[in-house]
C-alpha positions in Angstrom: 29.8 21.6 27.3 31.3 18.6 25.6 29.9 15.2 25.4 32.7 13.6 27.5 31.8 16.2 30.0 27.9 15.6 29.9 29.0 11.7 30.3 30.6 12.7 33.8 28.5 11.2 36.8 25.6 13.0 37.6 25.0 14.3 34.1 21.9 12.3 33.8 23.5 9.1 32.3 20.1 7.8 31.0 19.2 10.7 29.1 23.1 11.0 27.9 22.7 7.4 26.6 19.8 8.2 24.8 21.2 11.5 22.9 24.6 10.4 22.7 24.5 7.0 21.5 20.9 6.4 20.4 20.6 4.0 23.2 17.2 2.3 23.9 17.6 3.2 28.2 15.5 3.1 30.7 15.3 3.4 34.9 13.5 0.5 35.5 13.4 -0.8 39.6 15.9 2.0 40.9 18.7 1.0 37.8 19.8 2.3 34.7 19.1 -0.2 31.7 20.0 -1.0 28.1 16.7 -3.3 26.4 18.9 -4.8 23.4 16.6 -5.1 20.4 16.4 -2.6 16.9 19.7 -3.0 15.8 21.5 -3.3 19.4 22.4 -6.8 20.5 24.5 -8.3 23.4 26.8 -11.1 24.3 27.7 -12.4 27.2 30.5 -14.1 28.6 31.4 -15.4 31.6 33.9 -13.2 33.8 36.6 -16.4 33.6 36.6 -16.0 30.0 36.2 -12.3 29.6 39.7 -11.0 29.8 40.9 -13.1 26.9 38.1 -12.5 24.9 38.5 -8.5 25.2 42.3 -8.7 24.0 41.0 -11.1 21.2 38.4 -8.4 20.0 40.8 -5.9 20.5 43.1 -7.4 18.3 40.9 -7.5 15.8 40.1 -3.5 15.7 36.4 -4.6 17.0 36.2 -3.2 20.5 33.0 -1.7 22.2 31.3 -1.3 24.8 31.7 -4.2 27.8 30.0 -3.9 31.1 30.6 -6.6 34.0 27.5 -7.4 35.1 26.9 -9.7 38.0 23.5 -12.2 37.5 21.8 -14.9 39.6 25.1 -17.5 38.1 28.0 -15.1 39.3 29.5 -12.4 37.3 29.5 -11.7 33.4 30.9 -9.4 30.9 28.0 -8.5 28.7 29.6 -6.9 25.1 27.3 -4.5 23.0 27.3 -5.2 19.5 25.5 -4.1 16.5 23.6 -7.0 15.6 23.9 -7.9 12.3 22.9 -11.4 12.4 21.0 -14.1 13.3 22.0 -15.2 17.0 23.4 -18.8 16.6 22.6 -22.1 18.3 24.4 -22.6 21.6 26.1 -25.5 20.6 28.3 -23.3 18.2 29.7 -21.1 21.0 32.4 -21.6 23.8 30.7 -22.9 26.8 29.0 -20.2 29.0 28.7 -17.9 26.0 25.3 -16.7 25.3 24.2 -13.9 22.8 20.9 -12.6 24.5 17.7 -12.1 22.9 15.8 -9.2 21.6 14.0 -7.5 25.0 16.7 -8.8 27.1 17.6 -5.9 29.9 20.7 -5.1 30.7 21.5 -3.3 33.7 24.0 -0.5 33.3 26.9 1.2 35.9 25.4 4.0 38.5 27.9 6.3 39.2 25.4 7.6 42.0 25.8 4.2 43.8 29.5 3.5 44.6 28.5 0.4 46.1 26.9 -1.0 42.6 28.7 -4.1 41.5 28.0 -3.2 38.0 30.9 -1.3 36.1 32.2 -0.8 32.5 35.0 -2.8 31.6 35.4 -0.9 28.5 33.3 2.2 28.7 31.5 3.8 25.7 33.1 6.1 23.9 31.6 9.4 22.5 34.1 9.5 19.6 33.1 5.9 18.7 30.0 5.7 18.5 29.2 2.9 16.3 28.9 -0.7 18.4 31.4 -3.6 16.7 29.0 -6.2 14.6 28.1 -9.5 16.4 29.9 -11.8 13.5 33.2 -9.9 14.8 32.8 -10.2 17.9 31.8 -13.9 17.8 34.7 -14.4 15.9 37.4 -13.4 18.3 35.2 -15.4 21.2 35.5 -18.1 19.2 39.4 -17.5 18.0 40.3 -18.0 21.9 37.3 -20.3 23.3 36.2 -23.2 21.1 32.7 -24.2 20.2 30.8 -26.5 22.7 31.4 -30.2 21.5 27.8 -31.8 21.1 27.0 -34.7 23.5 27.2 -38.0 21.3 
C-alpha cells in the first residue's frame, strides 16, 4: 500500500501522521491534534488575510501544510512550519498574525466527521515532507501584510 493510499480517510490519520511525517498527534476530546513544539511550529492568520498570504508563500517555493481552523474569534488559517527561530514580538507582524507557542494544540481535519469545520487548505504532502521554516514563511506574510504600527 502506498503512503497516499494509507492517507485516504479511514486509514487511521493519527497514526499516519505519526509514521508519515513524524508528527507529534494526538486524539484529545473526540479530535485529531497536532501539539507544535520540538522542531514543529505554527502560524496563524486570520482567514481575511489567508488567501494572499498562501500565494505569497507560494511564490516564494515555501509552501506547506495550512489547515483552516475555526477558534473562539472566527476562522483561521494555521501554517505548519519548521521552526527555526525565535517567535517575534507581535508588534513586528501584520495585525491578527500570531505564531503560537510551544504546547499550543492544533486541531486537525476528520474525514470521519463531514460536518467538521476544520479542513486543509493545503494538505500535507507525503512526497514533501519537510515543513517550510518560520523566517520564510514570515517573510511572505509580511511581503503582502505590513507590520503592526506601535501606538505612539
Amino acid at each position: 500500500m502506498s503512503v497516499q493510499q494509507e492517507l485516504e480517510p479511514g486509514a487511521g490519520h493519527g497514526v499516519e501522521y505519526r509514521r508519515v511525517f513524524g508528527w507529534p498527534v494526538r486524539w484529545h476530546e473526540n479530535a485529531l491534534q497536532l501539539v507544535t513544539g520540538s522542531g514543529i511550529g505554527a502560524v496563524a492568520v486570520p482567514r481575511a488575510l489567508a488567501d494572499r498570504v498562501l500565494a505569497a508563500v507560494a511564490r516564494q517555493g515555501c509552501e506547506g501544510p495550512a489547515v483552516c481552523v475555526l477558534t473562539k474569534r472566527g476562522s483561521v488559517v494555521v501554517l505548519l512550519v519548521e521552526a527555526d527561530m525565535l517567535a517575534p514580538g507581535e508588534e513586528s507582524l501584520p495585525g491578527g498574525v500570531r505564531v503560537l507557542t510551544a504546547g499550543t494544540p492544533i486541531r486537525l481535519p476528520d474525514e470521519r466527521s463531514p460536518r467538521d469545520l476544520t479542513h486543509w487548505i493545503v494538505p500535507p504532502d507525503p512526497r514533501q515532507r519537510w515543513l517550510p521554516s518560520l523566517t520564510s514563511v514570515l517573510a511572505s506574510i509580511r511581503s503582502v501584510a505590513p507590520p503592526r504600527v506601535p501606538a505612539a
